[in-house]
C-alpha positions as CSV (number, residue, x, y, z in Angstrom):
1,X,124.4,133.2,215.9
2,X,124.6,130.3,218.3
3,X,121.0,129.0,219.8
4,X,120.7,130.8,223.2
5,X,120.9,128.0,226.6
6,X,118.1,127.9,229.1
7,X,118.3,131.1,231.5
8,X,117.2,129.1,234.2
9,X,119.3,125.6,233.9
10,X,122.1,127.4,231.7
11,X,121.8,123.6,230.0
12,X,119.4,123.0,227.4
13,X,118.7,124.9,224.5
14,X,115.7,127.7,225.2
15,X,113.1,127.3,222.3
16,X,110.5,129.9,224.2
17,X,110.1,133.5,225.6
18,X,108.3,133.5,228.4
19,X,105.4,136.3,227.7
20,X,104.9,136.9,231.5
21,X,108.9,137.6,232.2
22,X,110.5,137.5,228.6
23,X,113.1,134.7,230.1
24,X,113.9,132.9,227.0
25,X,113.9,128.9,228.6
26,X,113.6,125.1,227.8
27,X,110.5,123.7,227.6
28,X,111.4,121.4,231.2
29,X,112.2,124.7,232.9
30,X,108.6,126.3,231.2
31,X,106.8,123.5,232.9
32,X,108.4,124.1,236.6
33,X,108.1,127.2,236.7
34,X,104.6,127.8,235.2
35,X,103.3,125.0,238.3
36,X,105.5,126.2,240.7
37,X,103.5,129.6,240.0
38,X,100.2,128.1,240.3
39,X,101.3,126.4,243.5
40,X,102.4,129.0,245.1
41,X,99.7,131.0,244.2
42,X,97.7,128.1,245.8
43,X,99.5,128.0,249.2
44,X,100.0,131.9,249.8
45,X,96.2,132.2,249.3
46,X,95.8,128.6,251.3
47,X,93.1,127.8,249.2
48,X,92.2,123.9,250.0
49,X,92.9,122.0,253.3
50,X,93.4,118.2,253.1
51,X,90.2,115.7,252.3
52,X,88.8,118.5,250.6
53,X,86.1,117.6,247.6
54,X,86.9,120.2,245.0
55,X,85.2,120.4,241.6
56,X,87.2,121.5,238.8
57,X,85.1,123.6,235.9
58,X,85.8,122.2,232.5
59,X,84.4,123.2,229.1
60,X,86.5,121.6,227.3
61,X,88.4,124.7,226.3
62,X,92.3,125.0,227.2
63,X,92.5,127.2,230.3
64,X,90.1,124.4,232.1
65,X,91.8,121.6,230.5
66,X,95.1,122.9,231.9
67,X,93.8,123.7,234.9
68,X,92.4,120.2,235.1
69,X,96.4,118.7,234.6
70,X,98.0,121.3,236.6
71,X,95.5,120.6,239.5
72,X,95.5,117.0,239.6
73,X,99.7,117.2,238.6
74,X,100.1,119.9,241.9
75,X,97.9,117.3,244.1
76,X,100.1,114.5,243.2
77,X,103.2,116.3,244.1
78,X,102.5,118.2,247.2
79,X,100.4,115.7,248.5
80,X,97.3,118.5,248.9
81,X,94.9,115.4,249.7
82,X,92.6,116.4,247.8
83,X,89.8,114.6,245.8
84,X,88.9,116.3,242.2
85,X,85.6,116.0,239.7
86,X,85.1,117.6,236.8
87,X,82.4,119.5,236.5
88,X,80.8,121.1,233.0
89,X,77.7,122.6,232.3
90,X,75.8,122.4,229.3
91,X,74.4,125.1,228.0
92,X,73.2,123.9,224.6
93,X,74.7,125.5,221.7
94,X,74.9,123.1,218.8
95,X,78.5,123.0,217.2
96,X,79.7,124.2,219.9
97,X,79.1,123.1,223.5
98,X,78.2,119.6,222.2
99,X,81.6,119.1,220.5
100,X,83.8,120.7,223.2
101,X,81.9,118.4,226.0
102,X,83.2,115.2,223.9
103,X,86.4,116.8,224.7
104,X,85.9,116.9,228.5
105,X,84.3,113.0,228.8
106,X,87.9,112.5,226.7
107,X,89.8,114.2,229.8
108,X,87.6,112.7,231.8
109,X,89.8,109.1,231.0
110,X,92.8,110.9,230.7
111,X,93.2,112.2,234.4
112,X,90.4,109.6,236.1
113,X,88.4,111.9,237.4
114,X,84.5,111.3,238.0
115,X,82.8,113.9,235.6
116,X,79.0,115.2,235.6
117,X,77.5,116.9,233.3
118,X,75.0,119.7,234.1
119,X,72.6,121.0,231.4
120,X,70.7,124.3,231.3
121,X,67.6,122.5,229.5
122,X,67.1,119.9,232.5
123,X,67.6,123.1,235.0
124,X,66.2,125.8,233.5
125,X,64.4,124.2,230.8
126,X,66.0,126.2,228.2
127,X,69.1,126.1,225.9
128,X,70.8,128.8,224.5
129,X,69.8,127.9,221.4
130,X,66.4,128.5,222.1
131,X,67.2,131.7,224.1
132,X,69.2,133.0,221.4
133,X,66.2,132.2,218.9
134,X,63.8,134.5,220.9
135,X,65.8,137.2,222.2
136,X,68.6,137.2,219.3
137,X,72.3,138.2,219.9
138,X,72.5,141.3,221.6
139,X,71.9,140.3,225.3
140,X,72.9,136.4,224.9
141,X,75.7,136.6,227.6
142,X,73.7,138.0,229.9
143,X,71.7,134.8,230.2
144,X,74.2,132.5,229.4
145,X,76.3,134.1,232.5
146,X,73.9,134.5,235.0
147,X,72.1,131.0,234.5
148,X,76.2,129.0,234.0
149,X,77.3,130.7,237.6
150,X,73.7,129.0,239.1
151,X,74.2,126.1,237.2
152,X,78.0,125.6,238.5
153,X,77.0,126.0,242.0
154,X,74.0,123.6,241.5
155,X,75.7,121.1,239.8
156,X,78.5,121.3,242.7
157,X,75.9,121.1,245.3
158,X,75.1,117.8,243.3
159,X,78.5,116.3,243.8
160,X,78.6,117.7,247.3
161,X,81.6,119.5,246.7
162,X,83.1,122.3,249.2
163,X,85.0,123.9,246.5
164,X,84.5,124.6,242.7
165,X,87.9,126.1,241.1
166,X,87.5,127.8,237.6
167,X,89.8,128.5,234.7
168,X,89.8,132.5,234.6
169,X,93.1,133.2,234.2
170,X,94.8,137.0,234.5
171,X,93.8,138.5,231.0
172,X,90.3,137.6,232.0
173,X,90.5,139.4,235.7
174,X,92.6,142.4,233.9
175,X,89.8,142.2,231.3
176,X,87.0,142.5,234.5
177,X,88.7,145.7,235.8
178,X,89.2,147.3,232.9
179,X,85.2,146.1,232.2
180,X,83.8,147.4,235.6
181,X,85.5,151.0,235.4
182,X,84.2,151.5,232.3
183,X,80.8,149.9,233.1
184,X,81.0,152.3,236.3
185,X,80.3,149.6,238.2
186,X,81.5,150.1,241.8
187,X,80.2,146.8,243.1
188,X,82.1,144.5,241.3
189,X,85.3,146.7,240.8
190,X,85.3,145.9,244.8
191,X,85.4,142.0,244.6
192,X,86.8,141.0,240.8
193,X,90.2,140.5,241.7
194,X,89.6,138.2,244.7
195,X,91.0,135.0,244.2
196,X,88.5,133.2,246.4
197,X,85.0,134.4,246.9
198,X,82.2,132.9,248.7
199,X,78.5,134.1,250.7
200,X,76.8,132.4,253.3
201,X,74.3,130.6,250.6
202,X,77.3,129.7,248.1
203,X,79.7,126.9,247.9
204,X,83.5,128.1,247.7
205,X,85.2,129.5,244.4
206,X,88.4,130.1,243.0
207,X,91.3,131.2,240.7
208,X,93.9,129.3,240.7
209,X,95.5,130.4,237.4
210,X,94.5,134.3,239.0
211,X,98.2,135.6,237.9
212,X,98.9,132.8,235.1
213,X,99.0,134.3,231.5
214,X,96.8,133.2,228.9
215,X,99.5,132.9,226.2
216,X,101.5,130.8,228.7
217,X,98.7,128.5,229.4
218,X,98.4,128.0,225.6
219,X,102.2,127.4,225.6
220,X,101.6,125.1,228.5
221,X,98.7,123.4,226.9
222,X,100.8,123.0,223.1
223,X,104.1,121.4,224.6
224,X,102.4,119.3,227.1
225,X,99.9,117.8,223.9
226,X,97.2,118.5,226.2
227,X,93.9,117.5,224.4
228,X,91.5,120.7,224.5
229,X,88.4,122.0,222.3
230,X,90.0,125.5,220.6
231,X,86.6,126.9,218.8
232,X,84.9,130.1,220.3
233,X,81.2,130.3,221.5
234,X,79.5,131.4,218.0
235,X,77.5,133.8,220.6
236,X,80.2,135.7,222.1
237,X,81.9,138.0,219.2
238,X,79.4,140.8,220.0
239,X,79.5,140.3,223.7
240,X,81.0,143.9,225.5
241,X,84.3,142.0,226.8
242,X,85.2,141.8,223.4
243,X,86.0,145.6,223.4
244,X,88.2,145.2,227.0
245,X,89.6,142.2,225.2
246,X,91.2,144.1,222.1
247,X,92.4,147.4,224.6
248,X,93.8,144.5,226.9
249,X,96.1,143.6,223.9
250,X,97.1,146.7,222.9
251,X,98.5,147.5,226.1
252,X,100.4,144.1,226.6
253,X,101.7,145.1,223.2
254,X,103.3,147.6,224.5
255,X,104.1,146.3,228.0
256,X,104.1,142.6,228.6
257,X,103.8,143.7,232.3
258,X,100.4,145.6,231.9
259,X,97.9,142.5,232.9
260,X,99.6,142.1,236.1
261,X,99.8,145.9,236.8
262,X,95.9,146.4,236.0
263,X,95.4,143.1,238.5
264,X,97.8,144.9,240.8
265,X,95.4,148.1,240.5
266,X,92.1,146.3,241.2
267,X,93.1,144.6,244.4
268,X,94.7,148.3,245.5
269,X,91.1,149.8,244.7
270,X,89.5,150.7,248.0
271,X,85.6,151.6,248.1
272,X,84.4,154.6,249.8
273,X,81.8,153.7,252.9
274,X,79.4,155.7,251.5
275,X,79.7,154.1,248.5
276,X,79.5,150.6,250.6
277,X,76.3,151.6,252.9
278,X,74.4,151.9,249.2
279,X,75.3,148.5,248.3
280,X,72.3,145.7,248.8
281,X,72.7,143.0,251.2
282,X,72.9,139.6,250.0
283,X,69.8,137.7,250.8
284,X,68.2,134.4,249.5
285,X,65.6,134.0,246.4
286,X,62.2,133.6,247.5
287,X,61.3,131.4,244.8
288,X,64.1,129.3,244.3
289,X,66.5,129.8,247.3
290,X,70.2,131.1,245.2
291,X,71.5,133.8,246.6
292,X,70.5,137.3,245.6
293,X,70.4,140.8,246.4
294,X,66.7,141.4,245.3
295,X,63.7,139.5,246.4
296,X,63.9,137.3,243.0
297,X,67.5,136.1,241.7
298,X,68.7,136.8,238.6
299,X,68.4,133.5,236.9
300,X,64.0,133.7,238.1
301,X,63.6,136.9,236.9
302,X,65.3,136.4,233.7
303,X,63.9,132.3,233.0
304,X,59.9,134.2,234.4
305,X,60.6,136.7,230.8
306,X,61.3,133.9,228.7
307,X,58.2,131.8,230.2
308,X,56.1,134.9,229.8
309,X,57.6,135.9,226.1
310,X,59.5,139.4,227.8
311,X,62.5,138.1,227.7
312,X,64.2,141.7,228.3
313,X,62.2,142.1,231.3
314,X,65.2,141.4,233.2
315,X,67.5,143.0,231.4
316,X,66.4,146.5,231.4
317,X,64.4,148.2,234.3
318,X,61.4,149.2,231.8
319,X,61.1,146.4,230.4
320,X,60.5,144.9,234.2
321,X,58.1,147.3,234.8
322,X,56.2,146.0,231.7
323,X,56.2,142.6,232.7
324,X,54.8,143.6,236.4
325,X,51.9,145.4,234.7
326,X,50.9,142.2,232.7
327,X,49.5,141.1,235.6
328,X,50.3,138.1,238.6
329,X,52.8,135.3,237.7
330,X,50.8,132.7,236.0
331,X,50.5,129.2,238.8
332,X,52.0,127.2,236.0
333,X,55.4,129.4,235.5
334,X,58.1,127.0,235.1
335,X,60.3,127.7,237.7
336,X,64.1,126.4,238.8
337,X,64.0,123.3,241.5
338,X,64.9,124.9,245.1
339,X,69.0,125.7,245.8
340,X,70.8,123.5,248.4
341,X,73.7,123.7,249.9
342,X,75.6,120.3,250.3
343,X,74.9,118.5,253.1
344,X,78.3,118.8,254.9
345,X,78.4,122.7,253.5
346,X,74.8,123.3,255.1
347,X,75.7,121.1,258.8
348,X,79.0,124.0,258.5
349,X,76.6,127.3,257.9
350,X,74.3,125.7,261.1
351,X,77.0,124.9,263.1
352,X,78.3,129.2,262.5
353,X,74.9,130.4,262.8
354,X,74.8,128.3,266.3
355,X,78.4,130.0,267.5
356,X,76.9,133.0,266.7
357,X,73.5,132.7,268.8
């Protein structure tokens, strides 16, 4: 049987099947149409203007990396004007995030971009090693995720950035959906498919790679010789997206089509306003000034357990109750350094709250 031609140029030979469309194309045609994608995804959701200072997350790992090329490839091209960092934080897991962040100061030569590293032991004052020593493997991500969203936004108030894109691509929103409905929770079923989310105390975040299939960015990331870290965090194999993770498969297994149809779902899903007036307001952290929707953020109630050997206490609501009836905070708690916005971000929230007035 003759090799099959492109079914886009009707030229070259096609040596891949698209897993988002099943188009069997060359790998020139792959490349166009998997940026053309991400660009247009970009424009229709008009997520940068021109001079913007955007901060691109990078582990290390391939949906960052090629989000990293693809950003700074799409900026060249359609003349966005935009200027790009790199931005990765550290969370201190030996063999792991050590090796991958050799990989990120290598893309940091690759695509000149300025690059800063953001630890959770100089933030928090704790790595996950440690963490993971005291409170063992069955609540790990719940730190880990809590203190890397904090440490992103800190470490792109550092840069003074006004927008921080990540590399969560459409398994991992289909993967949130399918986690929140079984999870029950209403709160975040509202929001997890928005491409772009920011509050008043947050700096600007996005998706760009919101409807971009993970097995094309691997194809993307293998004929483009991208350089990327491929090990997984030896913390997550018991974490719960593992279980919407192996459903997720079975059902593209079945039909290619079903990430974008559960994506498809989620931003369809509209939230009773009963179900809305229940929600808590957003307000700021009285001890360290991140958003919250409690008096204490996440991130201080979960770092005050650790300091006070409960590290549950913010994990489960009886273990909080425990640590509140060992008695007042102790005046040498470690605590995280105050959260502020950057400068031109914070002259921008005064200049609203003026309007408004």
């Amino acid at each position: 049987m003759p090799p099959r031609t492109c079914a886009l140029c009707n030229d070259a030979r096609a040596i891949l099947k698209r897993p988002k469309t099943g188009q069997q194309i060359c790998k020139e045609c792959f490349f166009y149409v998997f940026e053309t994608e991400v660009h247009n995804t970009i424009t229709e959701a008009r997520l940068f203007k021109p001079g913007d200072r955007v901060a691109i997350g990078a582990s290390g790992g391939k949906d960052s990396t090629v989000l990293a090329h693809v950003m700074k490839t799409l900026n060249e091209r359609y003349k966005y004007g935009l200027e790009l960092f790199l931005l990765s934080i550290d969370e201190g897991i030996t063999g792991y995030r050590d090796d991958s962040l050799e990989t990120v100061k290598r893309n940091q030569q690759q695509y000149d971009m300025p690059l800063k590293i953001l630890s959770y032991d100089e933030l928090y004052g704790w790595t996950m090693d440690a963490i993971v020593a005291q409170i063992g493997k069955k609540n790990n991500c719940t730190f880990c995720g809590v203190f890397r969203r904090q440490a992103l936004d800190r470490g792109a108030a550092i840069l003074n950035v006004d927008h921080i894109v990540t590399g969560h691509n459409a398994d991992d929103i289909a993967e949130t959906v399918l986690m929140n409905i079984m999870r029950g929770d209403i709160a975040r079923l509202g929001r997890c498919t928005s491409i772009c989310t920011q509050g008043e105390d947050t700096i600007k975040r996005s998706k760009p790679f919101k409807y971009a299939y993970e097995k094309e960015i691997v194809m993307y990331a293998y004929f483009k010789k991208l350089d990327y870290f491929s090990t997984e965090c030896i913390y997550s194999p018991d974490a719960y997206r593992g279980h919407a993770r192996a459903f997720l498969k079975d059902l593209e297994a079945a039909r290619p089509s079903a990430i974008i149809d559960i994506i498809h779902s989620g931003e369809a899903f509209e939230i009773n306003d009963d179900v809305k007036a229940t929600q808590k307001l957003q307000q700021t952290c009285r001890r360290c000034g991140y958003m919250s929707s409690n008096e204490l953020c996440k991130a201080c109630t979960l770092l005050e357990g650790l300091e006070r050997g409960m590290p549950t206490a913010a994990v489960t609501d009886r273990a909080r109750r425990k640590l509140d009836a060992d008695g007042p905070v102790p005046e040498n708690l470690r605590t995280i350094p105050l959260f502020q916005l950057p400068s031109n971000l914070r002259q921008n929230a005064a200049t609203a709250v003026e309007a408004t007035s």
